[in-house]
N, C-alpha and C positions, 0 to 999 in steps of 0.2 A: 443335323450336326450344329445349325448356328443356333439355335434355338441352346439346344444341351450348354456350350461353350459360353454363351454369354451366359448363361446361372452360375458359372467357376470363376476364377481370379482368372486373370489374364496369361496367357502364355508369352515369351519372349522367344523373337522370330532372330536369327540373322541368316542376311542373305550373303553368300559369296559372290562377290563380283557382278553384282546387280545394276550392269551396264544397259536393260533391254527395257523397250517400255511394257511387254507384256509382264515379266518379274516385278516390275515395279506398280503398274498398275493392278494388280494380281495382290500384293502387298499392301498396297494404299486400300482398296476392298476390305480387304481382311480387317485393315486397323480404324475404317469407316464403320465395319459391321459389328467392331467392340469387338471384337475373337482374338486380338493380339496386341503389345507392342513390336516395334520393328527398328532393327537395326541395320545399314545397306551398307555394306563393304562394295567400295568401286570408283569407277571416275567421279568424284565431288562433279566436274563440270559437265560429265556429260549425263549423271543422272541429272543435273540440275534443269539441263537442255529439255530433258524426256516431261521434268516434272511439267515443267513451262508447259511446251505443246499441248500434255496433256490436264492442264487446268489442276496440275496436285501442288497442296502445300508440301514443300520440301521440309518444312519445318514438322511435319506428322513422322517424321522417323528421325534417329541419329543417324547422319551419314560419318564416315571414316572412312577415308581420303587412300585409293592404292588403285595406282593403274597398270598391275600387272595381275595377269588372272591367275597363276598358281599363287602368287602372296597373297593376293584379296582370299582367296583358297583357304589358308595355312592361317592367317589371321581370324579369321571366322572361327575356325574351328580352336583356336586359343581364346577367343570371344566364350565359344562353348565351357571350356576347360575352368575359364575363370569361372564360373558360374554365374554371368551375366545374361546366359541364353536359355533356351530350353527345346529350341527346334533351329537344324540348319537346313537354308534353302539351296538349290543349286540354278545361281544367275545366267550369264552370257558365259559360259564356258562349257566346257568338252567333258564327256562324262568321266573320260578317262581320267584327265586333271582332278575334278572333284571326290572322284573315288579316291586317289594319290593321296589325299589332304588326310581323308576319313582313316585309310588305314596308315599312317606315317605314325611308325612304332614310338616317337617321341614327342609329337605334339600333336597327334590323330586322335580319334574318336574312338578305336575298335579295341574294344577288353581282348584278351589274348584267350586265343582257340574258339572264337566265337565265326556262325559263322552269317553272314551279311547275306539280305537277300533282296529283292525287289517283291511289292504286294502294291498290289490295284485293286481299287475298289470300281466295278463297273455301271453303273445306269443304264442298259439297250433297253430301247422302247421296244424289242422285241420279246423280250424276258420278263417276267412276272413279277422279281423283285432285284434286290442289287445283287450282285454274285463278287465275292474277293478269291482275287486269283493269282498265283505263284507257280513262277519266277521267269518274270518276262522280260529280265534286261542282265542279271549279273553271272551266275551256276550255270555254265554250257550244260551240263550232263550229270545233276546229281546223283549222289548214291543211296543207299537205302537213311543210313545216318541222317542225312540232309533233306534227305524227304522227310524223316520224321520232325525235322526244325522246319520245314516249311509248312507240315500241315500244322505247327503250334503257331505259327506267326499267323496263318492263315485264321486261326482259331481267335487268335485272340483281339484280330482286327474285327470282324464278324460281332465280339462279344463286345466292344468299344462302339460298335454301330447299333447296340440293341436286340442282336441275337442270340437269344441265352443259349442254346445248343443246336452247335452251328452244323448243320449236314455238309460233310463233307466227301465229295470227288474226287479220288485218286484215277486218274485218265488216263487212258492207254488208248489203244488199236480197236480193241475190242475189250468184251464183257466173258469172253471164254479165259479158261485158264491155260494158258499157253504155255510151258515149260521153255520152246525156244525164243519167247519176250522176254527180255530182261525187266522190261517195266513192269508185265502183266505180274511175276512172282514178287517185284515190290510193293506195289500196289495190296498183293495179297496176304501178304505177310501183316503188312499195318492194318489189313483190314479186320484179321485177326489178331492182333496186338488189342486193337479197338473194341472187339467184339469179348475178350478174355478179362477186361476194367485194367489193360497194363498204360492205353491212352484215355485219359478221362473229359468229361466235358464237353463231349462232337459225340455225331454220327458220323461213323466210314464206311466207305463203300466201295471195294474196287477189289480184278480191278474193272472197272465199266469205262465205256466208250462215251464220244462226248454228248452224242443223241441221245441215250440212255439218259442222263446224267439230267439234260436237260429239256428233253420232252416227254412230257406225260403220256401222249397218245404215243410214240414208240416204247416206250416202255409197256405199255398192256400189247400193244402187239406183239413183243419180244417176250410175255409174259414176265417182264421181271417185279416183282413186287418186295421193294422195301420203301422205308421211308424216303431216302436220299436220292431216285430213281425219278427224273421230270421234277426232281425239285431241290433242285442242290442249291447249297448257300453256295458252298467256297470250293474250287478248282485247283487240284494240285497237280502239275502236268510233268511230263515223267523226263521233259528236256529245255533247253530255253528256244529253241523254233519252233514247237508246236504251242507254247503258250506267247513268243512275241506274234507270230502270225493269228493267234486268235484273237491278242490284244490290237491290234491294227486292223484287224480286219471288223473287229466291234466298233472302231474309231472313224475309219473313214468311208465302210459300207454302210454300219448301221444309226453312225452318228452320232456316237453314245456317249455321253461324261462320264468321266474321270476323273480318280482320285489315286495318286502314286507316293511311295514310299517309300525307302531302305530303312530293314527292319536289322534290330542286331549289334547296331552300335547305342552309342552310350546314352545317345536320343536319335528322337525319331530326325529322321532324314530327309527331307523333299526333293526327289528324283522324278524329276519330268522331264521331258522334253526339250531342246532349245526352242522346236517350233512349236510347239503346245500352245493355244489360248491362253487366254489370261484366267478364263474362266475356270481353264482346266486346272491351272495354277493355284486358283483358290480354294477349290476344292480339297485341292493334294495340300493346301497351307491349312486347312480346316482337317484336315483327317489326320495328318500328323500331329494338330493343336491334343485331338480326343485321343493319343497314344500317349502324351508327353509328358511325364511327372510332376 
């Protein structure tokens, strides 16, 4: 990704409320490795504090000066609106607050009737290649609708990383056709939407389980043989606890980098964590850069 980003113009970052040293350090990266400018909405004094300790020139980004976290919020995203930006981050504040800012029908981010989602990009050293996955933080329970915007965001993150037709896993319980799964007949419906040329540009596959999806050697013993079967790009999970528990459970069993997103608004979004590394941050500052117009 730094490689791709440094051959383009530069993207312009702002961060909300970029009070933390990992946000900040995470940011000074990005604008050390040429991938961005950057602008910090937050304490003037106590980023200044952060830059010190951590040996950053404060002069490598514009600060503007707001020490309350829904304003640093609401400013940001008028930052956006002006057209001074091109990607917003989310600093020392609560997700809730920051989502607040994104959809606030008059100085927000979100086109009308769109709908928002969260996308991860994953690295496990236990996995073969990267795998992007939807919807790990915002849609409790989507519907079939929603599933179908998540497997295009899913798509199109995938194809901004290099994958020109991305295999895609619609995940359930199982790989049977289940009548009383809700998931398993949504799954199956797009899998046939897919299979009919009504979704273009992916392989779909569901609905399939997540072993399936992503081991080879259970799929020849389950005889399942298609393409997207032990080698799936992208994960579209049929609720938001079975794809946060799978993203945390890549996180802190298998130790895996990260790269996170909110897709759907007017630019891409950086949705991490407040505890996330810095490094995680870079990454999620780097994958929104290869989304961002």
């Amino acid at each position: 990704m730094f490689e791709v980003l440094r051959s383009k113009p530069k993207k312009r970052l702002v961060a909300a409320y970029a009070n933390d040293d990992h946000t900040i350090c995470a940011v000074n990266a990005a604008v050390k490795e040429g991938l961005i400018d950057a602008i910090l909405v937050g304490d003037e004094a106590r980023i200044a504090e952060v830059c010190k300790a951590e040996n950053i020139d404060i002069n490598s980004f514009k600060v503007i000066h707001e020490t309350d976290d829904v304003k640093a919020a609401t400013k940001a995203c008028d930052i956006i609106n002006a057209g001074e930006a091109d990607i917003l981050m989310k600093g020392l504040l609560p997700t809730d607050k920051y989502m607040r800012a994104i959809l606030n029908k008059e100085r927000g981010l979100c086109p009308p009737n769109v709908t928002l989602a969260h996308v991860a990009v994953i690295e496990n050293p236990n996995y073969h290649k990267l795998l992007v996955v939807s919807d790990c933080a915002i849609i409790p329970l989507p519907d079939l609708k929603q599933k179908q915007t998540l497997l295009k965001y899913v798509t199109t993150t995938a194809k901004a990383i290099g994958i020109e037709c991305p295999k895609v896993a619609m995940v359930t319980a199982t790989e049977q056709m289940s009548a009383g799964i809700p998931a398993c007949v949504d799954a199956a419906i797009i899998a046939k939407m897919a299979e009919r040329g009504q979704i273009k540009g992916c392989m779909v596959e569901g609905p399939i389980s997540l072993d399936l999806a992503l081991d080879a050697e259970t799929a020849a013993i389950k005889g399942m043989k298609n393409p997207v079967a032990g080698d799936a790009d992208c994960l579209v999970f049929p609720n938001l606890e079975s794809s946060n528990v799978f993203y945390k459970c890549c996180t802190k069993f298998d130790k895996s980098e990260v790269g996170a997103m909110l897709m759907g608004a007017k630019v891409p979004c950086v949705l991490s964590s407040r505890g996330d590394t810095a490094k995680t941050k870079l990454y999620s500052i780097a994958l929104a850069a290869m989304l961002a117009k």
